[in-house]
N, C-alpha and C positions, 0 to 999 in steps of 0.2 A: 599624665605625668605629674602636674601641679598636684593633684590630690594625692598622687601617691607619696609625693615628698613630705608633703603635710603628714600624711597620717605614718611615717617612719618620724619624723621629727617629732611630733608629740606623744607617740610611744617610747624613742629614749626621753624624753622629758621627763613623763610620769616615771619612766625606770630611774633615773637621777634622784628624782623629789623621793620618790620609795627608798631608794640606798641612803639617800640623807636623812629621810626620817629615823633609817636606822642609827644614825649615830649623832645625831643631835636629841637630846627630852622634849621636842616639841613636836605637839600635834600637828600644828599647821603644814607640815609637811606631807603627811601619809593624807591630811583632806587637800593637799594642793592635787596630791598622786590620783588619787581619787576622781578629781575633777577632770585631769586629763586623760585618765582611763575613760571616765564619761563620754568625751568629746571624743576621743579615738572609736567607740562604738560606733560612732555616728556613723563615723567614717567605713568603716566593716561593719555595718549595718545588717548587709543585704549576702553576708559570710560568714565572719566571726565574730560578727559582734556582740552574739552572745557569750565567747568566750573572754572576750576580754572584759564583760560584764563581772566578772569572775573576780579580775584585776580592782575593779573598783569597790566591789562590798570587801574584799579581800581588805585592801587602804581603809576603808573608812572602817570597818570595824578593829583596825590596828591604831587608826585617830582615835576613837573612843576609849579603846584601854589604855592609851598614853596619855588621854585629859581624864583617867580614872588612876594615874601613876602607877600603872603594872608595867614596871621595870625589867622583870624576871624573865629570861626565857621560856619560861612555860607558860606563865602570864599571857605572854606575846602569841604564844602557841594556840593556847584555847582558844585567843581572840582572832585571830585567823583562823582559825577552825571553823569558830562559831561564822565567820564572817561568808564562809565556802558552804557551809550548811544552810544558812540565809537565799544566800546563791544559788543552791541544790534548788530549793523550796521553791523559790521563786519563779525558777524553769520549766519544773513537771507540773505545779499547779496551776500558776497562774498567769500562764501563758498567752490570756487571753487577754491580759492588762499591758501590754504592752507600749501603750501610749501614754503610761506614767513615766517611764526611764526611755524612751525618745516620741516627746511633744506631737509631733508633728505626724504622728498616726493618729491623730484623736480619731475614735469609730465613725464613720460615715463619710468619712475623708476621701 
């Protein structure tokens, strides 16, 4: 129950920091989103945690075009695109790296 709580609380967290990065100019938001989508993986690890993976290339590649000041809706658009195409990649390829984006599978673990 404890974990579950956790992992709803810092999934609205990350969904907060994401809607504020929407209306504030700073990056720092969409990498706070980012970090908490991270740590929500964790948590849906052994489920979805590869979709919320999704959640987080999605934020940080919307923090880079905001510390690149693409302001524009479309701007915002590619970079979340490109941020879901990163995503795509990273799923069907390299799937077998998995203990880069959570530690604690290092291979022979």
């Amino acid at each position: 129950m404890v974990i579950s709580l956790l992992f709803l609380l810092l999934l609205l967290a990350g969904l907060g920091m994401g809607l504020v990065g929407f209306l504030r100019p700073q990056a720092r938001w969409f990498f706070l989103a980012a970090v908490m989508f991270w740590i929500v993986s964790f948590l849906g690890m052994f489920s979805i945690g590869w979709i919320l993976l999704a959640f987080m290339f999605l934020f940080l590649a919307l923090g880079v075009a905001r510390m690149l000041r693409w302001d524009a809706p479309w701007q915002l658009a590619v970079a979340a695109g490109a941020g879901l195409l990163v995503w795509g990649i990273m799923i069907l390829w390299f799937h077998e790296f998995l203990w880069l984006l959570w530690p604690w599978l290092w291979p022979g673990m």
